[in-house]
N, C-alpha and C positions, 0 to 999 in steps of 0.2 A: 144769273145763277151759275152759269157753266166760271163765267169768270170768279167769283168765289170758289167755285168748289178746286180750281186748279188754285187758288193760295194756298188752300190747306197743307199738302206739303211743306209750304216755307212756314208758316207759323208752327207747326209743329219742329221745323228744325231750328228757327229761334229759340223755341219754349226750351229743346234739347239745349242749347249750348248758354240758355240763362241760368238753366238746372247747374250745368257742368260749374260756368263761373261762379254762382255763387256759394257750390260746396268749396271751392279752392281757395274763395273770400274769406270763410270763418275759419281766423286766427285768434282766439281768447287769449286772453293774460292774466296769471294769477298774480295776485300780492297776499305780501305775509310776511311774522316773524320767523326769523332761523332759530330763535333762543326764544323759550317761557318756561318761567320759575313749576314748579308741581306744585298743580291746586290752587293756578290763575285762568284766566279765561283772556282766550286769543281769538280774533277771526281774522278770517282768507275770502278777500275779494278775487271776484274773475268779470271781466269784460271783454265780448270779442266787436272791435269797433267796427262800424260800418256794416254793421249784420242786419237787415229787416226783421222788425218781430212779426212773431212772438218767437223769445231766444231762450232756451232751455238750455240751465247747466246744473250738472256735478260734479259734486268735490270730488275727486278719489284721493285714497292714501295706498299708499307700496303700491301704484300700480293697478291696482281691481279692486279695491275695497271700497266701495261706495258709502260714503257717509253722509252727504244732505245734495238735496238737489233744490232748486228753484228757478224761475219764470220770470224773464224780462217781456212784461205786455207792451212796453211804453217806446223802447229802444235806446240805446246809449245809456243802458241803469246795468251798473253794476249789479252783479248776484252776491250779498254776504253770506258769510256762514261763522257759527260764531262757534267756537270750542271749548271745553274747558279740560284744561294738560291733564292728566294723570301720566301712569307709568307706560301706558301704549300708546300715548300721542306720538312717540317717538318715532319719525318715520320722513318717506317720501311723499307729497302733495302735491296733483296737479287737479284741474279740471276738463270739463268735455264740456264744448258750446254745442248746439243742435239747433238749426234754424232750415226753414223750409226741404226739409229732408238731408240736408248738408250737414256734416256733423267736422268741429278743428278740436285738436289736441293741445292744452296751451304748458306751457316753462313748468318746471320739477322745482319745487322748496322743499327740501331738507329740514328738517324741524326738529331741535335737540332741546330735550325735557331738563332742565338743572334743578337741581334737588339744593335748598340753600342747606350752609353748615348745621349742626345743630350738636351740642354735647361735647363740646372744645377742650381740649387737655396737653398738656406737655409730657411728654415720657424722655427717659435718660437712660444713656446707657456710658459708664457705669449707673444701677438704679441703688441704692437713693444716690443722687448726685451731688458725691463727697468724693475728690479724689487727691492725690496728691500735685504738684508741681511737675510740668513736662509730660503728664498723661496726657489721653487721646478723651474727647467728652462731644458726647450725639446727642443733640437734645432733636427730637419729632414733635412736628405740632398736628394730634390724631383729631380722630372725627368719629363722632359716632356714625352718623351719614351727612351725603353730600357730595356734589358735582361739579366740575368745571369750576373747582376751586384756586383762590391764588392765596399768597400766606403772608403775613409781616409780623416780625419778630421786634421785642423789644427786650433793651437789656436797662434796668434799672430807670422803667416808664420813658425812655428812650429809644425811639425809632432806630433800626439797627438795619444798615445797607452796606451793598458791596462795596461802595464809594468812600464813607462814613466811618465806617469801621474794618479794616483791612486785615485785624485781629481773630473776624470770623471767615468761615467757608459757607455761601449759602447756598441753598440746591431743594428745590421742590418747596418740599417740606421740610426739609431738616435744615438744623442749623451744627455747622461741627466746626470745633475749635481743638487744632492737630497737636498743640504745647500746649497746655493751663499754666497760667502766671497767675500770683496773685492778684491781678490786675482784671481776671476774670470771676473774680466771685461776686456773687448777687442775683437780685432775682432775673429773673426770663420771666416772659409770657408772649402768647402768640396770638395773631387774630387770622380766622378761615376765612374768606367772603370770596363773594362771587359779584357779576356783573352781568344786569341784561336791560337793555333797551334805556342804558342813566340809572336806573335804578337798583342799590347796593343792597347785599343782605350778607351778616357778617355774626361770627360767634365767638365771641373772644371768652381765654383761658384766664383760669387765677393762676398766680406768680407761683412759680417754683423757686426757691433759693440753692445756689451752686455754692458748694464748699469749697476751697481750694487750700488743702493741706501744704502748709511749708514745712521742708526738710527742716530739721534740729540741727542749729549749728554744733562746733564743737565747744563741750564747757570750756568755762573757765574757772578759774580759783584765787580766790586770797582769803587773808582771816587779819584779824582785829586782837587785839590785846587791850585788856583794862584792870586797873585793880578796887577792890571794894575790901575797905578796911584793912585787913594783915592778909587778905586773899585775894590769889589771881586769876581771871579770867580770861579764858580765849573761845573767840569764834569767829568758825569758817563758812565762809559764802561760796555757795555754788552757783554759776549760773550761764544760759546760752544767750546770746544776742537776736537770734532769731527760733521761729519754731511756731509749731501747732500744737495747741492742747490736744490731749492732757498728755503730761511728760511725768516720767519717774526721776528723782534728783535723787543721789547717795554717797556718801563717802566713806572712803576707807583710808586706813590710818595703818601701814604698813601693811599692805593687801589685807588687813581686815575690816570687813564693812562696820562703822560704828553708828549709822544711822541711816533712812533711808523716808521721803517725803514724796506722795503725787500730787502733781499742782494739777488745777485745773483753770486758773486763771492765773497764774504767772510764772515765769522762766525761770525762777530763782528759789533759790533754798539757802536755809540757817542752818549752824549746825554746831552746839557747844562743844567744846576740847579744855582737856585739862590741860595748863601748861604753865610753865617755871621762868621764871626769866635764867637766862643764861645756861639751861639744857635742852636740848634736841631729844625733843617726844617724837620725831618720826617724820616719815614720810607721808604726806598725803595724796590725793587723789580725789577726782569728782567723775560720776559714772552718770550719763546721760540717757534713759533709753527709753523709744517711741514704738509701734507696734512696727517702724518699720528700719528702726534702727538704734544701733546701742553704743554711745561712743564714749573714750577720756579725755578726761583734761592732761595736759602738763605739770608734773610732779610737781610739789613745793613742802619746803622743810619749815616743820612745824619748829622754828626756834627763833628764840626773839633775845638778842644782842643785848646788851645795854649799853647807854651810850658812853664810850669814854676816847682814851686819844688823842692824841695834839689836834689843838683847834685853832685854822687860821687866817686871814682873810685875805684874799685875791683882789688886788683893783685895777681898774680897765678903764681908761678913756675914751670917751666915743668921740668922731669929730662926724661934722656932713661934709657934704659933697666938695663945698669951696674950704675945707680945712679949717673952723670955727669949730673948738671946744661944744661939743652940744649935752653930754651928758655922764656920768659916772657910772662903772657897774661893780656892785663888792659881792666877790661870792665866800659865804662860809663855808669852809673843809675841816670836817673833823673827821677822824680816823674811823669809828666805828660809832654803830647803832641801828636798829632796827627801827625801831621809832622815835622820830627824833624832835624835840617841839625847841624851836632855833627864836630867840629872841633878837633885838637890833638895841645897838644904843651909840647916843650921839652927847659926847660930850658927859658919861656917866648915865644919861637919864635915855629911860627905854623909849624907843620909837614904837606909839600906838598899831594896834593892828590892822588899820585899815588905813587909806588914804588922808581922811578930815578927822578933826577932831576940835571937840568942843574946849573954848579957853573960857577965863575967868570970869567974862561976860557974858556968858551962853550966846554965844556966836558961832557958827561954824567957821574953821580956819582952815583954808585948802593948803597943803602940803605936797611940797616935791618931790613926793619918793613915790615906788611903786613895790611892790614885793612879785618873786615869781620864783617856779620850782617849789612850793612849798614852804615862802619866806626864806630859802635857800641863799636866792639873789635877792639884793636891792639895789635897786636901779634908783640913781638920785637923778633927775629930767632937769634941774638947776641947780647951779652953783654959783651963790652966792653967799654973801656975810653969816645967812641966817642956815644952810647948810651946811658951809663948812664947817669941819672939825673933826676932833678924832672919834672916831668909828669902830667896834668892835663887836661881833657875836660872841652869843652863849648858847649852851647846849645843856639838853636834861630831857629824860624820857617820859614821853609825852604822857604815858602811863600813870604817871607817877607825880604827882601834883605838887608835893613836899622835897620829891629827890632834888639831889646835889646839880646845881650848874657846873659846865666845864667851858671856861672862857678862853679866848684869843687877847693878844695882846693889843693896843688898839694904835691906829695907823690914822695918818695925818690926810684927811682929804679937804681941798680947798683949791678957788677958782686961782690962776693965774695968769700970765699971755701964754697959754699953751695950745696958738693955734700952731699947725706943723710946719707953715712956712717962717716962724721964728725959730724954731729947734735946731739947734748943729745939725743930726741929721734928717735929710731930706723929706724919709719914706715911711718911718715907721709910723703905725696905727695903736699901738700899743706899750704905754712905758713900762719900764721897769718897776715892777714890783715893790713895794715897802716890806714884805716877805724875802725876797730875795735879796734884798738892799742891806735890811738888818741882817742877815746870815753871813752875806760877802765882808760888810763891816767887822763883824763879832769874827769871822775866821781871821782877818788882818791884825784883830787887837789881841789873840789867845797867841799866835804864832809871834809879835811884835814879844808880847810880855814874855814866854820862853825863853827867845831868843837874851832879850836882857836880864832874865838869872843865872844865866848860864854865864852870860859875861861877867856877871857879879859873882857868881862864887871861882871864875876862874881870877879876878881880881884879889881874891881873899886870898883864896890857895896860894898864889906869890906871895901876900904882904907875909903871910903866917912865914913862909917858909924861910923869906927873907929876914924876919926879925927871930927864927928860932928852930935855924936847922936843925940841930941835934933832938929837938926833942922825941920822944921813942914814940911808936906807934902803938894805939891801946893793940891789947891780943883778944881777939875773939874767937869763944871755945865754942867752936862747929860740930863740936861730937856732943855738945849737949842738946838731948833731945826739947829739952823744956824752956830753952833759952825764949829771953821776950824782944822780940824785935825794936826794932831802934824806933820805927814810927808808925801809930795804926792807920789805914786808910782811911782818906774825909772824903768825904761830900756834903754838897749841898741839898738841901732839901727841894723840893720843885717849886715852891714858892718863893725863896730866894733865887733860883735860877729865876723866873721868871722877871723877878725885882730888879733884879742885875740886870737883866736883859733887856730893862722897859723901856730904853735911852729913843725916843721920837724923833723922825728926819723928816724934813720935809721931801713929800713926792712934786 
């Protein structure tokens, strides 16, 4: 007995220091989410391993706030607790393990409440989003509510990135584009969404459309002329190259405004003038102006020439590169005209307006010429038998369907060896003229014929004198006012010069 009763001591100071170690034992661990949507249901496991039961825990939040507790009878059982978020879940979470008087404190979870998008819109600043060219434009993609949100932006149902699109500025929420180009108009829309635990919750916007106004270039002007029956017609075209509706078009007629048009789906304007052939109605003017700008065109005079003039034709050899004849170019010049309708002709008979043209067997027959400048030029691209020949334009006002032709004399084109390394000289790209050829001629044969009446009448003048010195000299009376001169001045008419002058050389 005596020896029992002196163990006491030591089992009592066992029993103390089993007490001590195993309150130092109970270390709990909680688990859980950091992130749950509002108005899901979360729970927080706590375990403190190696605890003997029976193991008592509670949740706390912030610290003191005690929210469930429960009983591990068994040991190594997890205590759950099962939550559901609202707006004050939002907080810090640990628990308390309690086993044979011992009580551990276990790890802190932070627990943030995400509210998903809901009520998704675009706003713009400028609002409505209409602006001009080189403005500044803030598109926000708002929320009615919502948390720990992230954004994606689309331009024209196109995902729209920093990478992708180097045209925008991205940041949060907003999308800002610091120039507007044409190049930016269309629609937007934006998508809110968040992320927890995999799983997405997202609110996407209907499209907004961006306007992007262009600057109105500067008018322009010209006008038209036509006849109907014994009367004549003019009208003038206003119009910009570029721009945004709606635009005001007007013109004025010697700074008087004579008419004035808003379009709202095009750049251009009509605008009838009374006009004369061959007087100047004025000066015109086209007057452009937008709400952000008001500009003019470059003056032009209301008067329309008719055509007339010496008319005459230019020709040009082409060679390539290795010096081989490649092609012919004849330009018609005639002195005056406003509008001018230039016909071609080969060998009397008119060359068709277009490249082919249909022969006797309805065939089509491709043809070597080309027209250009406004049937101006023609370009003959081969020369051969069926090309060559004499060649000459006409002219008549385009107006005027019945008016008079004013023709050129016509000039000799045809293939020959005229590549450049046959030619006396070496270098030239360009012959001599049938224009200038006939001119240099015709001066040689007017100064030749001169020169030989002048030796004829000095041959007269000796025979006379020699067979009839004495005869007396008529007397002419210089004080009479009314006298008739010895001879009336002649000319020819322009068609005789011309006839005379039609003598053809070969170029």
């Amino acid at each position: 007995m005596r020896n029992l009763l002196d163990l006491l001591p030591i089992l009592a100071l066992a029993s103390s220091i089993i007490e001590i170690s195993g309150s130092v034992s109970v270390q709990p661990v909680l688990t859980g989410p950091q992130m749950a949507y509002l108005g899901s249901r979360v729970a927080f496991r706590c375990i403190a391993a190696d605890s003997p039961p029976p193991v008592t825990y509670e949740l706390m939040q912030d610290g003191a706030f005690l929210l469930a507790t429960g009983t591990d009878l068994q040991g190594e059982q997890p205590a759950s607790f099962f939550l559901k978020v609202t707006t004050t879940s939002a907080g810090s979470y640990h628990c308390r393990a309690s086993t044979g008087g011992s009580t551990g404190v276990s790890n802190i979870i932070n627990l943030s409440v995400v509210t998903p998008a809901s009520n998704t819109r675009v706003t713009s600043e400028p609002f409505p989003p209409v602006a001009y060219e080189g403005s500044r434009l803030i598109l926000k993609c708002t929320v009615t509510q919502g948390s720990h949100l992230s954004y994606t932006w689309f331009f024209n149902r196109k995902e729209v990135t920093s990478s992708n699109s180097p045209l925008f500025l991205l940041t949060g929420n907003t999308l800002v584009v610091e120039k507007l180009t044409p190049e930016h108009a269309g629609f937007y829309s934006c998508i809110a969404w968040s992320m927890v635990q995999d799983i997405r919750r997202f609110s996407a916007s209907t499209g907004v459309q961006v306007t992007v106004k262009v600057y109105v270039s500067k008018p322009k002007i010209s006008f038209s002329f036509s006849k109907e029956g014994d009367s004549y017609h003019g009208n003038v075209t206003c119009w910009s190259t570029r721009g945004s509706h709606p635009v005001n078009l007007s013109l004025s007629v010697d700074d008087k405004e004579v008419g004035s048009v808003t379009t709202t789906e095009s750049l251009a304007a009509w605008f009838s003038v009374a006009m004369v052939p061959g007087l100047d109605m004025g000066v015109a003017r086209c007057r452009v102006k937008t709400e952000m700008q008001e500009l003019m065109s470059e003056p032009v005079t209301l008067e329309v020439v008719p055509v007339g003039g010496d008319v005459n034709v230019e020709v040009e050899y082409l060679y390539t590169a290795d010096s081989t004849l490649a092609a012919a170019r004849l330009r018609c010049l005639f002195g005056r005209g406003t509008f001018p309708h230039i016909s071609w002709l080969l060998n009397d008979s008119v060359l068709p307006s277009v490249e082919t043209h249909v022969d006797a067997h309805c065939q089509c027959v491709q043809t070597h010429f080309a027209f250009a400048d406004n049937r101006q030029t023609l370009i003959l691209t081969k020369l051969d038998s069926e090309e060559s020949g004499y060649y000459r334009c006409r002219v008549r006002d385009d107006y005027d369907d019945s008016g008079p032709w004013v023709g050129s004399i016509a000039v000799l084109v045809h293939y020959e060896d005229r590549s450049l390394n046959s030619m006396p000289q070496a270098t030239p790209s360009t012959e001599t003229t049938p224009k200038a050829f006939t001119s240099m001629t015709e001066t040689i044969a007017i100064v030749f014929c001169c020169f030989l009446l002048l030796m004829m009448a000095v041959g007269i003048a000796c025979i006379y004198r020699m067979f009839d010195p004495k005869q007396a000299r008529p007397h002419i009376d210089m004080t009479n006012p009314n006298a008739i001169p010895l001879s009336e001045p002649w000319s020819q008419s322009g068609e005789q010069q011309a006839e005379n002058s039609s003598t053809d050389y070969d170029v």
